[in-house]
N, CA, C and O atoms as CSV, one atom per row, in Angstrom:
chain,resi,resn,atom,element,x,y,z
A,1,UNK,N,N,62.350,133.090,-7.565
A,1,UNK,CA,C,61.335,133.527,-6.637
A,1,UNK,C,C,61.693,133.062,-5.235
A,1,UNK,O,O,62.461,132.131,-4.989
A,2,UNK,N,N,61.028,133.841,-4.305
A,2,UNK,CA,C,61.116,133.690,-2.426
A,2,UNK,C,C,60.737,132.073,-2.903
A,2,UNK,O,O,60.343,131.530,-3.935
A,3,UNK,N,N,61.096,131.654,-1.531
A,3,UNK,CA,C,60.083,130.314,-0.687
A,3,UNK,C,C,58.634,131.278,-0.057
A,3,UNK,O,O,57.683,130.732,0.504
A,4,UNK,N,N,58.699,132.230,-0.210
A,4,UNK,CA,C,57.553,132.745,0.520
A,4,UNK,C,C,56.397,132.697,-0.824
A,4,UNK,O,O,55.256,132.239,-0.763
A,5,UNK,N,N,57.029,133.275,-1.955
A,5,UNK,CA,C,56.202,133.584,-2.888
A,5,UNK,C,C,55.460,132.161,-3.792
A,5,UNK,O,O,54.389,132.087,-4.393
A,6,UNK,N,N,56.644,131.048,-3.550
A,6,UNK,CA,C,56.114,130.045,-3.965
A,6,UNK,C,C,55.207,129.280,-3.298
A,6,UNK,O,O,54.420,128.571,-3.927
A,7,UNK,N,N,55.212,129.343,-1.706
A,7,UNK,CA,C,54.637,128.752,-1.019
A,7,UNK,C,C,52.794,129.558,-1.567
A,7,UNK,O,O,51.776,128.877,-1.690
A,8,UNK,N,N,52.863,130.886,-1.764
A,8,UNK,CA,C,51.466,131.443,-1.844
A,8,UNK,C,C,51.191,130.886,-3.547
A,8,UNK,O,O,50.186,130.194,-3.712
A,9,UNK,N,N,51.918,131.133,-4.565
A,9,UNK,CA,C,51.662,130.623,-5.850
A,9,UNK,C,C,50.770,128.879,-5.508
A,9,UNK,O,O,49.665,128.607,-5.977
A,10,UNK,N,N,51.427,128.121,-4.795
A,10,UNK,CA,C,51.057,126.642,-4.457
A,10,UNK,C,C,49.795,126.959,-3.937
A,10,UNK,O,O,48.810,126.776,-4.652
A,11,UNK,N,N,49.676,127.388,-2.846
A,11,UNK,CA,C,48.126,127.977,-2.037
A,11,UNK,C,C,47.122,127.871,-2.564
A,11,UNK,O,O,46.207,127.069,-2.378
A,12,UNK,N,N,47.321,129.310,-3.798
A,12,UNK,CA,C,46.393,129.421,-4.205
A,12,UNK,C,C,45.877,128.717,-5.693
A,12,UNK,O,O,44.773,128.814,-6.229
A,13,UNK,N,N,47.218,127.902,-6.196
A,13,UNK,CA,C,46.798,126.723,-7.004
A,13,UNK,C,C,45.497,125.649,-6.184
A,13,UNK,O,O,44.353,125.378,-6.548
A,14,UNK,N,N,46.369,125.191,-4.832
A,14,UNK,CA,C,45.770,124.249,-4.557
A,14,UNK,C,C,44.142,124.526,-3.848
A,14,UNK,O,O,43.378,123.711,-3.331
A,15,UNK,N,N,44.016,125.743,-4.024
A,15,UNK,CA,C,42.747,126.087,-3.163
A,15,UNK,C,C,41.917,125.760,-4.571
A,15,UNK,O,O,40.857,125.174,-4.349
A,16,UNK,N,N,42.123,125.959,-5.625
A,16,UNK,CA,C,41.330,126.057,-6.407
A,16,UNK,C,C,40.871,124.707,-7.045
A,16,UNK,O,O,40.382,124.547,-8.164
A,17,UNK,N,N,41.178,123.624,-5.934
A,17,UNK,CA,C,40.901,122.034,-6.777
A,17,UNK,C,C,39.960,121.696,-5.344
A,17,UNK,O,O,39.718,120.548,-4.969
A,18,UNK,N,N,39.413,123.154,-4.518
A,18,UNK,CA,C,38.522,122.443,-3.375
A,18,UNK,C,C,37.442,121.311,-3.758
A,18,UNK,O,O,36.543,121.705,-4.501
A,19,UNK,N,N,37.398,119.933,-3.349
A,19,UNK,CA,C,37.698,119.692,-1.829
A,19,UNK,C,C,38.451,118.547,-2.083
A,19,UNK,O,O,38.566,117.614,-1.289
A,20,UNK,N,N,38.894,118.605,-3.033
A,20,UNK,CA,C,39.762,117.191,-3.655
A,20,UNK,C,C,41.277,117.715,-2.845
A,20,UNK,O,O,42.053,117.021,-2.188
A,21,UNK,N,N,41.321,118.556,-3.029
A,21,UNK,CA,C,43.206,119.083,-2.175
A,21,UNK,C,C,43.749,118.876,-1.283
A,21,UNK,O,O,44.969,118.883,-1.117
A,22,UNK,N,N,42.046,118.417,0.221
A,22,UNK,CA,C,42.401,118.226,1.159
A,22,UNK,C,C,42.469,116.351,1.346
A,22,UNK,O,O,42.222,115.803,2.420
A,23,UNK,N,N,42.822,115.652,0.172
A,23,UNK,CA,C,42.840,113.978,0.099
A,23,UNK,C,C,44.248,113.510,0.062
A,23,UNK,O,O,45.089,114.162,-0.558
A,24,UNK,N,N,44.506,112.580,0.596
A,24,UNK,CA,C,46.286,112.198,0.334
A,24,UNK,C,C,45.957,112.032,-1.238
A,24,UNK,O,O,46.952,112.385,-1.871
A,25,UNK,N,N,45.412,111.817,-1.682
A,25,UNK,CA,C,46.031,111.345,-3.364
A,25,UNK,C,C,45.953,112.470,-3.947
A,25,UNK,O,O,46.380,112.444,-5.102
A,26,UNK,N,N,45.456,113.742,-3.480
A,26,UNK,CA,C,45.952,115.070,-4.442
A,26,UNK,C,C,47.248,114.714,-4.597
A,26,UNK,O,O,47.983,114.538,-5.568
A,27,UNK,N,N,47.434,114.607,-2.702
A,27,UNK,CA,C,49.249,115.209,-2.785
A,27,UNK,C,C,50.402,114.300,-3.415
A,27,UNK,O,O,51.583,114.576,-3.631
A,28,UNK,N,N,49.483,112.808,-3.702
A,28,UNK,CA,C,50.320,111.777,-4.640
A,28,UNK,C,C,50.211,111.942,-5.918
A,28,UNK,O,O,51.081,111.640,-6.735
A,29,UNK,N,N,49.073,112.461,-6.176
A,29,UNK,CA,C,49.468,112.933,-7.257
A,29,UNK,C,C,50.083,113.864,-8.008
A,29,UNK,O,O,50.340,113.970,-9.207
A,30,UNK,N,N,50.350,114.827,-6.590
A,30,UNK,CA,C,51.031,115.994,-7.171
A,30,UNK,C,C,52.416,116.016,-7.416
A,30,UNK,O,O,53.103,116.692,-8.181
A,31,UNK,N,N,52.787,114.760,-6.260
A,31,UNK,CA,C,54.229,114.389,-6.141
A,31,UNK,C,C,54.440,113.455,-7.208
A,31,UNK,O,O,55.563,113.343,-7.700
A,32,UNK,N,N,53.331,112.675,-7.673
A,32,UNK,CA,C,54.167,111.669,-9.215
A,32,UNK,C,C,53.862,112.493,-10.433
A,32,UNK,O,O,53.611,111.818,-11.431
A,33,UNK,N,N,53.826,113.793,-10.581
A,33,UNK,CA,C,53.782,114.470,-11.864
A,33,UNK,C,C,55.380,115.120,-11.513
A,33,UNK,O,O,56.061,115.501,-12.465
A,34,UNK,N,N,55.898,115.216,-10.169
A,34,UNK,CA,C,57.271,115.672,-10.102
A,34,UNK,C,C,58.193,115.185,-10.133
A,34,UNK,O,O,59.313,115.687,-10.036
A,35,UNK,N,N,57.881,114.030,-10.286
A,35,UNK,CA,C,58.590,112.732,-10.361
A,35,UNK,C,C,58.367,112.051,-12.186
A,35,UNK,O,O,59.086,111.253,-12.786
A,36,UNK,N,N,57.430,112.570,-12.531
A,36,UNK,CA,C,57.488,111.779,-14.169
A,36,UNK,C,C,56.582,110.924,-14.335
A,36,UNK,O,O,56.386,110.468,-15.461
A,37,UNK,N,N,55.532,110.361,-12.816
A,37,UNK,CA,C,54.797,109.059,-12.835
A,37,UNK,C,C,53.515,109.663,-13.376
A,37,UNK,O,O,52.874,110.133,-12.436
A,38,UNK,N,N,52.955,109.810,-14.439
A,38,UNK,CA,C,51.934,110.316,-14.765
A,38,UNK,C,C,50.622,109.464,-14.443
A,38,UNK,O,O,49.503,109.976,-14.468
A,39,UNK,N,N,50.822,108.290,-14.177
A,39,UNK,CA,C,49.676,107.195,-14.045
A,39,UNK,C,C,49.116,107.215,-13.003
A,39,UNK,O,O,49.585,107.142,-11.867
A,40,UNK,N,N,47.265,107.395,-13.614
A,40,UNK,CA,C,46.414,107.158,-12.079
A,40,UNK,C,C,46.437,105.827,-11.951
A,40,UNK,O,O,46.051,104.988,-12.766
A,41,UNK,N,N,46.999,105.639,-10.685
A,41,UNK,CA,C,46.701,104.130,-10.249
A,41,UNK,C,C,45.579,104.048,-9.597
A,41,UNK,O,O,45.618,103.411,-8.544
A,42,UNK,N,N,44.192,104.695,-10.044
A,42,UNK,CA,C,43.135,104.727,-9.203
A,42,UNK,C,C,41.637,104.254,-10.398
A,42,UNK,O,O,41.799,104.223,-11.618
A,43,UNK,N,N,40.767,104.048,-9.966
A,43,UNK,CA,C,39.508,104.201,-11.273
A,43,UNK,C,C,39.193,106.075,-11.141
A,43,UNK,O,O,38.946,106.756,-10.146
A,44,UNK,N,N,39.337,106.464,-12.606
A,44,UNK,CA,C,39.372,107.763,-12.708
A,44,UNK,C,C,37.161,108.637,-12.598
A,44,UNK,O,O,36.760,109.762,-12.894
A,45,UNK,N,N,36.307,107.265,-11.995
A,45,UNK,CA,C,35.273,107.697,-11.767
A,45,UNK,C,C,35.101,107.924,-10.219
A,45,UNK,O,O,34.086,108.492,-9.812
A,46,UNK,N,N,36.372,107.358,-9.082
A,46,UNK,CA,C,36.219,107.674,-7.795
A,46,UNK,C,C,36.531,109.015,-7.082
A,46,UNK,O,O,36.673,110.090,-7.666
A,47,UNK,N,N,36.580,108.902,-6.327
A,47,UNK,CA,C,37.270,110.290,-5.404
A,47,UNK,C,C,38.357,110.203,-5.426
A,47,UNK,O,O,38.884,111.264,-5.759
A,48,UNK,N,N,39.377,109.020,-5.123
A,48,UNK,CA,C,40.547,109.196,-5.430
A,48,UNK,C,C,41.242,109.452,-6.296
A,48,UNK,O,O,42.329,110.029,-6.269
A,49,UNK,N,N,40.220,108.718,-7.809
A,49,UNK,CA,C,41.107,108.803,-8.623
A,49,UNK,C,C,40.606,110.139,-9.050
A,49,UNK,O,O,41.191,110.358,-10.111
A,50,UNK,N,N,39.602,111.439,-8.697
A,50,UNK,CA,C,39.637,112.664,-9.117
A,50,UNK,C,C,40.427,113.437,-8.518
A,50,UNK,O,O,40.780,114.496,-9.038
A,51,UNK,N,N,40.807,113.085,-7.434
A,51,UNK,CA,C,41.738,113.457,-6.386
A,51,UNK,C,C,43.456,114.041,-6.945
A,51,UNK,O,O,44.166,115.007,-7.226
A,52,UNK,N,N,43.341,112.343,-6.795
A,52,UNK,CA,C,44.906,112.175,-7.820
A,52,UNK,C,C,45.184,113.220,-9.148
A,52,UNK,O,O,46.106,114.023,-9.290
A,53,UNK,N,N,43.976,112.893,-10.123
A,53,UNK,CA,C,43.945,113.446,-11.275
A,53,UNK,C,C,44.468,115.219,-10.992
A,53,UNK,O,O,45.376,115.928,-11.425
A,54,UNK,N,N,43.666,115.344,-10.318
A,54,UNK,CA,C,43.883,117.325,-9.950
A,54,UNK,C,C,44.857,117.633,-9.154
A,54,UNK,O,O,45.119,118.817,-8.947
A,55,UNK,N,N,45.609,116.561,-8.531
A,55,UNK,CA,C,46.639,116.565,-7.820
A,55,UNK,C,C,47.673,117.211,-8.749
A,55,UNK,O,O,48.199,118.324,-8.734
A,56,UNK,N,N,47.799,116.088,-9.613
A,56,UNK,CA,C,48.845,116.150,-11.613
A,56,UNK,C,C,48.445,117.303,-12.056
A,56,UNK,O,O,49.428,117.740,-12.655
A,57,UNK,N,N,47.471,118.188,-12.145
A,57,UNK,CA,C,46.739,118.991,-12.941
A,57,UNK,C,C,47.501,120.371,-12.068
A,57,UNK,O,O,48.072,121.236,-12.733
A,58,UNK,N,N,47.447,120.458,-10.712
A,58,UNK,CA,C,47.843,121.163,-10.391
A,58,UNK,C,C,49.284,121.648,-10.556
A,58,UNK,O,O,49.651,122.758,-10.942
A,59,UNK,N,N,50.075,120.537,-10.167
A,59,UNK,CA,C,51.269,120.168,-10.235
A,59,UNK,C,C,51.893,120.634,-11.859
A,59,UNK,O,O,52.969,121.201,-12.048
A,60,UNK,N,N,50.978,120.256,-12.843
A,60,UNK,CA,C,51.607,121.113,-13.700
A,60,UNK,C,C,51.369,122.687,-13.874
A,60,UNK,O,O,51.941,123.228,-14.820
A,61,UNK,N,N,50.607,123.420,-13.073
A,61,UNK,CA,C,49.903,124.695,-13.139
A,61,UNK,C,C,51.018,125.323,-12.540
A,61,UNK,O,O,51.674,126.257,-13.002
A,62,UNK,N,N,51.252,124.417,-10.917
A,62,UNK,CA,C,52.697,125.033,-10.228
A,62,UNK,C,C,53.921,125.481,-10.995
A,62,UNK,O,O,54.401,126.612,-11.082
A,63,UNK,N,N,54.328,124.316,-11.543
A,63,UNK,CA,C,55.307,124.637,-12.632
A,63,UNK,C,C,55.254,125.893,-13.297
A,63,UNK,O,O,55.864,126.946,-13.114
A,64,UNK,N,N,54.407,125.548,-14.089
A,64,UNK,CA,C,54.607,127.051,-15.165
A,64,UNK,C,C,54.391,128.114,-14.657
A,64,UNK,O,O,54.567,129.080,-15.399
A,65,UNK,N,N,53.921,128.404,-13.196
A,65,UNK,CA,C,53.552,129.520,-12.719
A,65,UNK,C,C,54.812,129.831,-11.855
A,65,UNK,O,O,54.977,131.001,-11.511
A,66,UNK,N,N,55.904,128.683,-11.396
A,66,UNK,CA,C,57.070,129.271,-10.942
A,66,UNK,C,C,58.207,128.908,-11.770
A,66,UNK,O,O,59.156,128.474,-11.117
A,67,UNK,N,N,58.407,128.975,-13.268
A,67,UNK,CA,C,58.890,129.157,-14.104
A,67,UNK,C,C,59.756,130.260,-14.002
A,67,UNK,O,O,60.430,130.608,-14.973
């Protein structure tokens, strides 16, 4: 696939975890599911750590959708 097409596949993954997407720990978390780090280093009842969580969640959605 383009960089164009992946960039919109990501988009519209990440639109769909509003308003957690716009937190740095989405994007840490999106980056330690690409990396292998599966662990919330957060309490999974805060904002961050829901943050994080859907960060990973996404991150694997990306994947299989640019498979």
């Amino acid at each position: 696939m383009s960089a164009i097409t992946n960039k919109l596949i990501f988009d519209l993954i990440k639109y769909q975890y509003r308003p957690y997407d716009t937190h740095e720990e989405f994007k840490r978390g999106f980056a330690a599911y690409q990396t292998g780090s599966c662990l919330n280093p957060h309490d999974a009842d805060t904002i961050s750590g829901r943050a994080w969580a859907h960060g990973v969640e996404a991150a694997m959605h990306y994947v299989k959708a640019t498979a």
